[in-house]
Backbone as a chain_set.jsonl record, in Angstrom:
{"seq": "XXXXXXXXXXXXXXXXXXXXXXXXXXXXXXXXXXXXXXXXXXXXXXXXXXXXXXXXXXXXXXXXXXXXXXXXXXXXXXXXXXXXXXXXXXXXXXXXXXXXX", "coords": {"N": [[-165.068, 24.94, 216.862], [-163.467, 22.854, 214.811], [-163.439, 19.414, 214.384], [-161.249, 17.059, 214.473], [-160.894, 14.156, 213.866], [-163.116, 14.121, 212.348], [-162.305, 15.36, 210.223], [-160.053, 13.411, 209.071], [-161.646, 11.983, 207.756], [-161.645, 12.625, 205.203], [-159.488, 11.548, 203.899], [-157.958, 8.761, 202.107], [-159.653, 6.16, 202.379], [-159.02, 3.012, 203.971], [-161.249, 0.996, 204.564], [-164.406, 1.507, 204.52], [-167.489, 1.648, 206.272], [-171.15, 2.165, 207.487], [-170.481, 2.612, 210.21], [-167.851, 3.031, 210.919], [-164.656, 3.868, 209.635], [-161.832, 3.202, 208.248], [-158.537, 4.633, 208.245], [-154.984, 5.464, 206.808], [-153.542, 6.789, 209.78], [-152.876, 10.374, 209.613], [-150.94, 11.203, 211.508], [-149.52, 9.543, 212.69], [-148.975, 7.699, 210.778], [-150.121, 4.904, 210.476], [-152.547, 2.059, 210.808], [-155.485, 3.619, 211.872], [-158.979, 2.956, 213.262], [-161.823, 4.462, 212.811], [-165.03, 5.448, 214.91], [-167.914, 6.667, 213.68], [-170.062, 8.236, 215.14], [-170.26, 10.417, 217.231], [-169.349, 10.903, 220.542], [-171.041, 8.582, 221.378], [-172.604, 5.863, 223.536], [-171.252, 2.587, 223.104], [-172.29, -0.67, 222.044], [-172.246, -4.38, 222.953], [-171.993, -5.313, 220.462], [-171.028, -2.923, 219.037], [-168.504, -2.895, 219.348], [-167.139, -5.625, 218.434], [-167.492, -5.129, 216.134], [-165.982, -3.132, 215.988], [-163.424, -4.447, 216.808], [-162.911, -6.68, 215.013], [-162.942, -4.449, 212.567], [-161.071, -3.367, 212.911], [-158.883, -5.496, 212.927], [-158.859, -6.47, 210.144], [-157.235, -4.244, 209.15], [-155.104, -4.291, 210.417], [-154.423, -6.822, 209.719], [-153.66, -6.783, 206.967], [-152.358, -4.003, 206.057], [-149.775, -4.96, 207.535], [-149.6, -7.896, 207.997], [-150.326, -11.423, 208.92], [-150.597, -11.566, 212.267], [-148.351, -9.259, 212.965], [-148.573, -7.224, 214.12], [-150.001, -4.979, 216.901], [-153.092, -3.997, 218.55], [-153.963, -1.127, 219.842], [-155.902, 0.803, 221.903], [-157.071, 3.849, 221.642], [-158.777, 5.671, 223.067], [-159.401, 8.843, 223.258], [-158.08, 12.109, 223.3], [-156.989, 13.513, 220.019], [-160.504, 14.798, 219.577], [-163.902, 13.477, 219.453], [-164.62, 11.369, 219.292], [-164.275, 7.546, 219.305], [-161.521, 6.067, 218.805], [-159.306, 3.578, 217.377], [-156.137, 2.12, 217.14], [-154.03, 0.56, 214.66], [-150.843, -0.999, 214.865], [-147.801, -1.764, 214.058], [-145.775, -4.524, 215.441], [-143.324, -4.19, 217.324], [-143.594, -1.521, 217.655], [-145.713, -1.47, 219.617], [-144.856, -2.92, 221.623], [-142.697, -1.016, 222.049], [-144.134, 1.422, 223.178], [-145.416, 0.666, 225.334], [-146.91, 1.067, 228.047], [-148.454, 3.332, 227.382], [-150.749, 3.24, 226.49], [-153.637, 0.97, 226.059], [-153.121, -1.999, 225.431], [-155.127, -4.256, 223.798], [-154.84, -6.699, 222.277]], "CA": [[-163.797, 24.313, 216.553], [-163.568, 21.503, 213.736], [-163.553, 18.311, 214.883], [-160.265, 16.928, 213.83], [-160.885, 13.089, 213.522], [-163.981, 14.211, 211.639], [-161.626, 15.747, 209.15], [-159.286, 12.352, 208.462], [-162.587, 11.102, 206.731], [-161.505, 13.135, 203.876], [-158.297, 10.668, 203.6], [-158.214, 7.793, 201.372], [-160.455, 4.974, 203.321], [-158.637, 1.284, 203.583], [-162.475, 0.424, 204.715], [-165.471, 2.493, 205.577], [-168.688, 1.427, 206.542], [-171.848, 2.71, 208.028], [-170.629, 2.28, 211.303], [-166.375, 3.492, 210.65], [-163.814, 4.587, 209.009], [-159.939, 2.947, 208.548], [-157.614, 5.712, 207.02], [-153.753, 5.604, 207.824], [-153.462, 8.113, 210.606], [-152.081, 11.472, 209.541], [-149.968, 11.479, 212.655], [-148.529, 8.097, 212.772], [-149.005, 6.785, 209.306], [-150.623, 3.612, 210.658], [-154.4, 2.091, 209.996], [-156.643, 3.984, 212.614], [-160.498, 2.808, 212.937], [-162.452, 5.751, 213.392], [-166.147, 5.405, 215.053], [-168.231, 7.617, 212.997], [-170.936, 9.143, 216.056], [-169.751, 11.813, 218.301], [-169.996, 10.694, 222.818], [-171.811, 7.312, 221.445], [-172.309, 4.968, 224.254], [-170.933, 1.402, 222.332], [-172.62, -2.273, 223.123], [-171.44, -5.485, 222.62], [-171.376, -5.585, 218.846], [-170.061, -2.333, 218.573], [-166.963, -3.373, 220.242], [-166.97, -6.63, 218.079], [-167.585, -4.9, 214.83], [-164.793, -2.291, 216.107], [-162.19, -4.809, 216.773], [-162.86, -7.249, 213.312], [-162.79, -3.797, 211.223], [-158.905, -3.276, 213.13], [-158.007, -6.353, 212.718], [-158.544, -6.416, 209.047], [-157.064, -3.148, 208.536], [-153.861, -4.604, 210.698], [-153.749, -8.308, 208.491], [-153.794, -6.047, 205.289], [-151.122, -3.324, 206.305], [-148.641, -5.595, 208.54], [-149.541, -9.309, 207.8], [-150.95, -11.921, 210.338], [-149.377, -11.854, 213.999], [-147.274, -8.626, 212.945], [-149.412, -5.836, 214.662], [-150.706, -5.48, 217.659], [-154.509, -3.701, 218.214], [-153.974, -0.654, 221.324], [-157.086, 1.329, 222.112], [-157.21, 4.968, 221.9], [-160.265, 6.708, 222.99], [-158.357, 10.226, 223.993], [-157.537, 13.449, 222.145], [-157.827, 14.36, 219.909], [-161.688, 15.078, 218.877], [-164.438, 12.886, 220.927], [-165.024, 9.866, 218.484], [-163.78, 6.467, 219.562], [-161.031, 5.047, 217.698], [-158.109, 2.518, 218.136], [-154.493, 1.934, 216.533], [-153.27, -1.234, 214.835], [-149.555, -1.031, 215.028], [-146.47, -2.873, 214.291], [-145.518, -5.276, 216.767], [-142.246, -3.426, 217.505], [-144.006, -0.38, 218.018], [-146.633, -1.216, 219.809], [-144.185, -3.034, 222.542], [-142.202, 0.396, 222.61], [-144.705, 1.926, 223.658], [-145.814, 0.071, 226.294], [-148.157, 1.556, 229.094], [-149.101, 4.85, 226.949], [-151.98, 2.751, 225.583], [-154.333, -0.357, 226.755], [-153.444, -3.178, 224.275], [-156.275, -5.047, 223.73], [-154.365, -7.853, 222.006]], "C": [[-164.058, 22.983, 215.83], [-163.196, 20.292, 214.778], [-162.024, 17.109, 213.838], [-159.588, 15.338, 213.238], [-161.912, 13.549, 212.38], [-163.076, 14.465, 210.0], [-160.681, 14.753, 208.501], [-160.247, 11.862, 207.773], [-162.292, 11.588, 205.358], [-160.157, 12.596, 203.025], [-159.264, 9.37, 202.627], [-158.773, 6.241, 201.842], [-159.606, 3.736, 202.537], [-160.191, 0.68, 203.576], [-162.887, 1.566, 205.085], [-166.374, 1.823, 205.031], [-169.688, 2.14, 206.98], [-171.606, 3.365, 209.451], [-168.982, 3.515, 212.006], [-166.127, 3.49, 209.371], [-162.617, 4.269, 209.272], [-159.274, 3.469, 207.36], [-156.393, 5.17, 207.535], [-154.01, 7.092, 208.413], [-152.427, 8.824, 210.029], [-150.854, 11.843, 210.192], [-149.117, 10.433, 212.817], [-148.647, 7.356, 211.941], [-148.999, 5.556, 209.681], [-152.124, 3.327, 210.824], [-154.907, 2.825, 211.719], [-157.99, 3.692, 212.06], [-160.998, 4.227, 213.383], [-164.33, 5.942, 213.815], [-166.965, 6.969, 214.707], [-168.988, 8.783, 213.867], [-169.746, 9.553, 216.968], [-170.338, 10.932, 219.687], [-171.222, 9.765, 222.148], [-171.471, 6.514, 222.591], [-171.826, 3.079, 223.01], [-171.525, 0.057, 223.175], [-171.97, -2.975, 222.77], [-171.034, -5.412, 221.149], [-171.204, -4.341, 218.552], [-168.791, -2.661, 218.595], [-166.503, -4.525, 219.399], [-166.632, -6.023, 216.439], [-166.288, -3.844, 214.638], [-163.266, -3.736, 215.755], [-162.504, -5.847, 215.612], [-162.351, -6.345, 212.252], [-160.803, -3.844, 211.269], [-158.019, -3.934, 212.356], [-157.662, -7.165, 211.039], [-157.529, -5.728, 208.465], [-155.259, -3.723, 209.093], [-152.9, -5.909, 210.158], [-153.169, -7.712, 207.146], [-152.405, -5.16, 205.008], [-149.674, -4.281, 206.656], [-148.752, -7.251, 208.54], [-149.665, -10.077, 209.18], [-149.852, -11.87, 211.268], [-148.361, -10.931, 213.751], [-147.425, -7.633, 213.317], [-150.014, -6.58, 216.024], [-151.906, -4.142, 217.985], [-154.151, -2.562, 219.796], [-155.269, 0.386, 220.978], [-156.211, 2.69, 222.782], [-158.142, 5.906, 222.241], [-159.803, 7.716, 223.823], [-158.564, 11.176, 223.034], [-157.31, 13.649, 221.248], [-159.661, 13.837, 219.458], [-162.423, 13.768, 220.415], [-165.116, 11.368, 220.144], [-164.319, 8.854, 219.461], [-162.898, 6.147, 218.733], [-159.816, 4.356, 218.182], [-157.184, 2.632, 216.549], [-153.944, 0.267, 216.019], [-151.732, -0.459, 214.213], [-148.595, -2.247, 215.152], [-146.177, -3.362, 215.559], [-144.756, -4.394, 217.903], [-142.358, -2.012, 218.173], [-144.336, -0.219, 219.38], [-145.966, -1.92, 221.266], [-143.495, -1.784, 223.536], [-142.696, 0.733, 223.249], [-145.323, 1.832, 224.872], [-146.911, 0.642, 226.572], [-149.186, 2.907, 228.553], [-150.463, 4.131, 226.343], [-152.937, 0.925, 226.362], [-154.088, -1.282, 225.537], [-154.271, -4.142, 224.801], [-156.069, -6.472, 222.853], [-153.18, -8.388, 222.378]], "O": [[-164.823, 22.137, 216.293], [-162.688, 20.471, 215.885], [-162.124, 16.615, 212.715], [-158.555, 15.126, 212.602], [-161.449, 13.302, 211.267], [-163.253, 13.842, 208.953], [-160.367, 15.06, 207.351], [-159.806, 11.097, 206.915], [-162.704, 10.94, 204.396], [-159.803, 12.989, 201.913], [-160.462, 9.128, 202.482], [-158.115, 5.249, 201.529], [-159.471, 3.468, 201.343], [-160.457, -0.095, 202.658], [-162.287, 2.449, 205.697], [-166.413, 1.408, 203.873], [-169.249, 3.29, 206.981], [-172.235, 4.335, 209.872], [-168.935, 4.321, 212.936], [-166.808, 3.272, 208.369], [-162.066, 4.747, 210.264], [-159.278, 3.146, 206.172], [-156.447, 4.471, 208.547], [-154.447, 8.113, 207.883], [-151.307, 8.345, 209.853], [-149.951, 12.54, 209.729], [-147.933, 10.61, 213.104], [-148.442, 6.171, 212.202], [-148.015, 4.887, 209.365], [-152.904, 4.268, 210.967], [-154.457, 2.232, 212.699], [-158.327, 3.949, 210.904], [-160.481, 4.917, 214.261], [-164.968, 6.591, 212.986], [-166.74, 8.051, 215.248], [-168.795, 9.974, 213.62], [-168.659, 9.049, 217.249], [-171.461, 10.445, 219.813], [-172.368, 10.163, 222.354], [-170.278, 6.337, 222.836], [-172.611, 2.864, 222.086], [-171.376, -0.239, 224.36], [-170.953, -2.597, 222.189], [-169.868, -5.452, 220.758], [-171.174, -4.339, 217.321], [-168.097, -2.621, 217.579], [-165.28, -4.629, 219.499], [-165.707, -6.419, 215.73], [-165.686, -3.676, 213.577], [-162.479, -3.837, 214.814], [-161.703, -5.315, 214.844], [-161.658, -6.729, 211.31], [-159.87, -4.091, 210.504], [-157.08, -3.63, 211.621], [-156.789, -7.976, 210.73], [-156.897, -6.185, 207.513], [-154.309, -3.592, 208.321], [-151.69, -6.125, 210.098], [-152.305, -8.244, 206.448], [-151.581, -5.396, 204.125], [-148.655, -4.188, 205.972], [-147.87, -7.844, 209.162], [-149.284, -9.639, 210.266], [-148.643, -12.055, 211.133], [-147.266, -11.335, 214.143], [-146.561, -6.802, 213.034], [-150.332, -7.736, 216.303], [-151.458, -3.085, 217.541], [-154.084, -3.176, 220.86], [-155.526, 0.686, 219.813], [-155.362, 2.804, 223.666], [-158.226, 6.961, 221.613], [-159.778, 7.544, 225.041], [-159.219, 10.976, 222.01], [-157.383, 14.869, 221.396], [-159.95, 12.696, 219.098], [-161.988, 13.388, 221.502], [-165.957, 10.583, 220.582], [-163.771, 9.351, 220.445], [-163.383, 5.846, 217.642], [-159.368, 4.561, 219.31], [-157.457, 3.029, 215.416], [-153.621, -0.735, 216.658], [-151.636, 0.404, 213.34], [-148.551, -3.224, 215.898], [-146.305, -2.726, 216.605], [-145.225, -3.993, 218.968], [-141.565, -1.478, 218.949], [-143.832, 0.557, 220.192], [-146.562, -1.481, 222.25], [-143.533, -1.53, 224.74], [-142.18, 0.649, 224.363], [-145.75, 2.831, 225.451], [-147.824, 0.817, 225.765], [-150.225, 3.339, 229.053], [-151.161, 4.851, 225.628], [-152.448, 0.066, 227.096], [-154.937, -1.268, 224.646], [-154.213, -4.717, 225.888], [-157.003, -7.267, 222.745], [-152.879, -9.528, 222.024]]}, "num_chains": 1, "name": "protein.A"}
């Protein structure tokens, strides 16, 4: 079975690096980071280099202080990746997600 984050790499990259990958998500047409290894354990400067790539990808889309950064590491596929989302949204939503800002 395809791997179905694997397959957003074939979207139009806001950033990609060695490391990720920020497309708008297919599903919620907003920037998703996408950690490129498959069931990687992450250390400190993954986690650092994760939330800088976000928070570019969420200044760029939505303008400073107008997003907020919630962590998705769930379903689909088995990558790591997180959500920067409109403020508005990302309130809605509340508890379905760990905001990390």
């Amino acid at each position: 079975m395809p791997c179905e984050l694997c397959e957003v790499v074939l979207a139009d990259p806001i950033e990609e690096t060695v490391d990720y990958l920020v497309v708008m998500c297919p599903r919620c047409e907003m920037p998703i980071l996408i950690w490129n290894a498959h069931n990687v354990p992450m250390d400190k400067l993954d986690k650092m280099t994760i939330s800088s790539g976000i928070e570019r990808a969420g200044q760029q889309v939505y303008g400073s202080g107008m997003y907020d950064i919630e962590s998705a590491p769930c379903v689909p596929g088995d990558h790591f990746h997180i959500h920067a989302r409109p403020r508005q949204i990302a309130l809605d939503i509340g508890n379905r997600g760990e905001m990390i800002k």
